[in-house]
C-alpha positions in Angstrom: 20.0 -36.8 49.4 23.3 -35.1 49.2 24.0 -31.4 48.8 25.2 -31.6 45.1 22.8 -29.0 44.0 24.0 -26.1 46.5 27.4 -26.3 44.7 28.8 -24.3 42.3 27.4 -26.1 38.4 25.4 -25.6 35.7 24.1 -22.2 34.7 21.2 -22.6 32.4 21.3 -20.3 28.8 18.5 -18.2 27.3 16.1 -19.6 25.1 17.4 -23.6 25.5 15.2 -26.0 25.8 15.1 -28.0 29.0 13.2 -30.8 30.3 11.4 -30.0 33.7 11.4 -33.4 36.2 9.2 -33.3 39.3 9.4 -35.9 41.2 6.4 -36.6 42.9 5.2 -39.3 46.2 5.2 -43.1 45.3 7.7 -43.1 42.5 5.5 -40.8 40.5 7.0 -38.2 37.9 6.7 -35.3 36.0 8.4 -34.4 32.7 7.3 -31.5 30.3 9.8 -29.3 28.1 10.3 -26.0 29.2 12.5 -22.6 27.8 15.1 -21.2 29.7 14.5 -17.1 30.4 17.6 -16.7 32.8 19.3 -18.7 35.8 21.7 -16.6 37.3 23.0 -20.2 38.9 20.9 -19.6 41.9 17.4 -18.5 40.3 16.4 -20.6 37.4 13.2 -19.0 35.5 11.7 -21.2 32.5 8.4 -21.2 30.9 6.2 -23.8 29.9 2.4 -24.5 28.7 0.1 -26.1 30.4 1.6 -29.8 30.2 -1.8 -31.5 31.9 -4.8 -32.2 31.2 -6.8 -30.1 28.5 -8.8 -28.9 31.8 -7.7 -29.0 35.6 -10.4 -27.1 38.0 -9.2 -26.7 41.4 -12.3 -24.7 42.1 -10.2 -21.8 43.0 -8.8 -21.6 39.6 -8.6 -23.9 36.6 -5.6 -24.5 34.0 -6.3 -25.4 30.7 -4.4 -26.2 27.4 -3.0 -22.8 25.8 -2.3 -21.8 29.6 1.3 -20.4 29.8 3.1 -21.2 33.3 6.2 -19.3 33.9 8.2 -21.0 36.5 11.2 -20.0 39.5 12.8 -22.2 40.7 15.8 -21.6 43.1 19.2 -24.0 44.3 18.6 -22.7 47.6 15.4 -22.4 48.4 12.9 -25.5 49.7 9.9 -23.9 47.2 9.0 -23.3 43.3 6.7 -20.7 42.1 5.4 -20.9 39.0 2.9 -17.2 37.7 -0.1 -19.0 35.3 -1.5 -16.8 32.9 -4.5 -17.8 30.2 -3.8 -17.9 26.3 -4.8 -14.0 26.2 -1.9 -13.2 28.9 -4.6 -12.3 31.8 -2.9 -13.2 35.3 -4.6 -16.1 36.7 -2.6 -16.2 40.0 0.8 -18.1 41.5 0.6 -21.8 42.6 3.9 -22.0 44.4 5.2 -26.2 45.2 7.1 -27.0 48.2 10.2 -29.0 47.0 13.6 -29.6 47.9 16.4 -26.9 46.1 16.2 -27.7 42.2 18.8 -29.7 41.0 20.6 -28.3 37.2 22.1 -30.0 34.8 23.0 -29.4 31.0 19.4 -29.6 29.6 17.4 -31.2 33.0 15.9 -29.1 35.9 14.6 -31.2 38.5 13.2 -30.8 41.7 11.3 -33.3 44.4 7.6 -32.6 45.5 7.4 -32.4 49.1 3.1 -32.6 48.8 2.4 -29.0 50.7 1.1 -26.5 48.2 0.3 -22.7 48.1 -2.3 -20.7 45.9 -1.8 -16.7 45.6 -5.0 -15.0 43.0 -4.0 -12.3 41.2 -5.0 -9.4 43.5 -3.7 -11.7 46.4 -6.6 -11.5 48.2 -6.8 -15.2 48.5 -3.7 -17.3 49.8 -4.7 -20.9 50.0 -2.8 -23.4 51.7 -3.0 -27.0 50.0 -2.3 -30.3 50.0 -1.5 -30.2 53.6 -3.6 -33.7 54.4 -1.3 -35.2 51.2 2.0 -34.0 53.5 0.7 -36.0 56.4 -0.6 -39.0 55.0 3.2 -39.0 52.7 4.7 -40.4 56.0 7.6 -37.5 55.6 6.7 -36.1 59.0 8.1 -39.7 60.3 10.6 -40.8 58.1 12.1 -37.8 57.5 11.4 -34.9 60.3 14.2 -32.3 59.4 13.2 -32.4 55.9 9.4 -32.2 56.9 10.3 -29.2 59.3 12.0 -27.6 56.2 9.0 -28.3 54.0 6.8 -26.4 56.9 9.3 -23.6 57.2 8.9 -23.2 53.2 5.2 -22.8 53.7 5.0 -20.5 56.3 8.0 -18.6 54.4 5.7 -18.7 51.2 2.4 -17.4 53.0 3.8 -14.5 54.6 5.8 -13.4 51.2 2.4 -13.7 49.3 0.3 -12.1 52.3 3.2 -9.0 52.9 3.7 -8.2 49.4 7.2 -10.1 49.2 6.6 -12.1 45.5 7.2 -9.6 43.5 11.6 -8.8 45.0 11.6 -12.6 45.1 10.6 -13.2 41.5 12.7 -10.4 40.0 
């Protein structure tokens, strides 16, 4: 994968519609409509309902249709964060995606999966780590090590934002 989406593009406007890709392992995809809030042509922000299941328990937490996600995504940054609140507005936590930088065009925002996962709860009291058995079994580790070390990097980067109090300068 090339660098395209470090340089200088597309700048996303308020209240447009976009279509959210996530490219997921085995050829698998995303795609769910989502509203532009700002993108400052490094920090994309868009929100977006539930686009799952009508119910998806975790065990830690469960989303469910009329759950409203909104979602940061960055051109420089190897993770997504996306704050889920229930159909009331009550905070139901951060589940943050390790991905390659988003990509941005006219009325796309894309970004690839890279399987390792992070769960904040609202009070941040919990910080899971996810997924991480999905990240070794992709093969990434082996076919693509400096990608996998950035993915890892992302993580840790992640954990000690959500653990030190961090989310709330990098989501402004």
């Amino acid at each position: 994968m090339s660098d395209a989406h470090l340089r200088p593009g597309t700048t996303l406007a308020p209240d447009d519609t976009v279509t959210v890709v996530l490219h997921k392992s085995h050829g698998r995809q995303v795609r769910y409509p989502a509203t532009v809030e700002r993108d400052d042509g490094v920090h994309a922000v868009v929100r977006a309902p539930w686009a799952g299941p009508p119910v998806r328990d975790f065990g830690f937490v469960r989303f469910e249709s009329g759950d409203v996600f909104t979602e940061h995504y960055w051109r420089d940054r190897w993770f997504s964060v996306k704050e889920v609140r229930g159909p009331g507005g009550a905070l139901k936590g951060w589940y943050c995606d390790v991905t390659r930088p988003a990509a941005v065009a006219r009325d796309t925002l894309t970004t690839w999966d890279l399987e390792l996962d992070l769960w904040v709860s609202p009070d941040r009291s919990a910080v899971l780590r996810l997924d991480e058995d999905e990240f070794a079994e992709s093969g990434l580790p082996e076919s693509e090590p400096e990608t996998a070390g950035r993915a890892r990097r992302a993580l840790d980067e992640l954990e000690r934002l959500a653990r030190e109090g961090g989310f709330d300068a990098l989501l402004d």
